[in-house]
C-alpha angles and dihedrals in degrees: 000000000000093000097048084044086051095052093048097049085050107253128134126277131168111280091247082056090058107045092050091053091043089052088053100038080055100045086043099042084221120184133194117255096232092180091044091047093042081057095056106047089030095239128112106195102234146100128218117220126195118198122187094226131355099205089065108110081222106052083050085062100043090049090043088051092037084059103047095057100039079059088067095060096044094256126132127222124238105190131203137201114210093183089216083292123138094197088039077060102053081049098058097041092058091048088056094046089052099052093061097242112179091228141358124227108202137199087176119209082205129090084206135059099216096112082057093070093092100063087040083052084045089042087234104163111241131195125183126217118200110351129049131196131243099221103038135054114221131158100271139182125200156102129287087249093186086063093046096054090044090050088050096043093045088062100056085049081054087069104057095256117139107161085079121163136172136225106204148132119279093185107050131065097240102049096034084058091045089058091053092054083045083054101034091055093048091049091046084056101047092246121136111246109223122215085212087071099049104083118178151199144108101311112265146114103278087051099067097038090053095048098039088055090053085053103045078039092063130091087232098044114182115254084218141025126203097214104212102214136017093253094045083056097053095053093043084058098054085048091065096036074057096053136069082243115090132197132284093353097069098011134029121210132195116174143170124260127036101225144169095276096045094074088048096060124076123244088048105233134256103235142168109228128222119198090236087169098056105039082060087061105047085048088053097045085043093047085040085051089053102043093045093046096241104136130026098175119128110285108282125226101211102183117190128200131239135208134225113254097209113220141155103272091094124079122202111233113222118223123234117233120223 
């Protein structure tokens, strides 16, 4: 028995051994008991993992990169939808609390990390993707979303535009982050910043075709537009396709998130890219440091940079000469 128990649990026995226990396991079709085992080392094997919003083309790629690599260290994903809920949140963090996962991956609808205290009171290990919290240190991976917003917006003031505004979240961390950079960039050039650009709401499509409709929709309309989120660009895009107004003749975008759809629309976009990749690794590794105990150090911000896929969204303003 503690041979057989040996092999199972991976360890080493002679190659007789083996093949003998091999032979068995195949005339038995025996399977191993993954809930009994998890009981008696106390680890499930699995890792819970809590999206914002599922619909979101770019929570579907995070969760499709946060698999792949729990798969290289043996784990399983449970996976949560939060439906942009806070109390939707504090449901599924108790499920997965209660279902004994070795670790949680978050993309937190919260700006605050109070519904995490049951999994800190369960020391289940926790690393956050995207977004961070003010009054609570977790291990997080992101990007310095300020920096990006100001590079993005710095390249529409390249060329030569002035009447900017931004379509963006006030109510989540990303997007309220991504507004400062906006201000911060028109500040930095002088230029005022209006109250009338700055459109907000909770990032999705509808977002950015409402409010892309109010600004086509002004008198002094704005010659560009920083989209805040990769699902606030695609539907301020389809509220220009909608309008008597094209891009970048009449309008100039620049967005987050090089996606699938992004390579299928004409003009090509403008966008600031994230590594999404490779931010879903470092959590892992980060979440995989933490469960193994590998690592008790103070939680860790690891922030990546990201880089400007020129496109043709974006129209260059001549100046006029005096």
């Amino acid at each position: 028995m503690a041979t057989i128990s040996k092999y199972l649990n991976g360890g080493n026995v002679l190659p007789e051994n083996r093949i003998l226990i091999e032979e068995a396991i195949q005339e038995l079709h025996y399977e191993v008991n993954e809930i009994a085992r998890g009981l008696v080392k106390n680890k499930t094997k699995i890792v819970g993992v809590m999206v914002h919003d599922v619909e979101c083309y770019f929570s579907g790629k995070l969760l499709h990169y946060i698999g792949q690599e729990l798969r290289k260290y043996g784990y399983g994903m449970m996976s949560c939808d939060s439906c942009n809920d806070e109390e939707i949140e504090t449901q599924n963090l108790k499920f997965l609390v209660s279902r004994k996962v070795d670790g949680i991956i978050v993309i937190p609808v919260s700006m605050t990390g109070t519904f995490l205290r049951p999994a800190k009171q369960n020391k289940i290990p926790i690393v956050l993707v995207d977004r961070s919290f003010q009054d609570e240190e977790f291990d997080c991976v992101g990007i310095d979303n300020k920096i990006a917003a100001f590079r993005a917006v710095d390249i529409l003031l390249k060329h030569n535009h002035k009447d900017i505004a931004v379509i963006a979240s006030d109510v989540e961390y990303t997007g309220i982050e991504r507004i400062k950079g906006y201000e911060e960039a028109m500040t930095q050039a002088g230029l005022t910043v209006k109250k009338e650009y700055i459109k907000t709401g909770r990032h999705s499509t509808e977002l950015g075709y409402e409010k892309m409709k109010e600004l086509l929709a002004d008198p002094n309309r704005p010659t560009a537009v920083l989209m805040g989120n990769y699902d606030t660009m695609l539907g301020g895009v389809l509220a220009v396709n909608e309008s008597e107004f094209s891009c970048p003749e009449d309008i100039s975008l620049i967005g987050f998130d090089s996606l699938m759809i992004t390579g299928l629309i004409r003009p090509s976009w403008y966008m600031v890219e994230q590594p999404m990749e490779k931010m879903c690794e470092k959590a892992v590794e980060l979440l995989m440091n933490r469960v193994e105990k590998k690592v008790d150090d103070a939680p860790v911000k690891i922030c990546f940079g990201t880089k400007i896929q020129v496109g043709e969204s974006i129209r260059r303003i001549e100046q006029r000469t005096v």
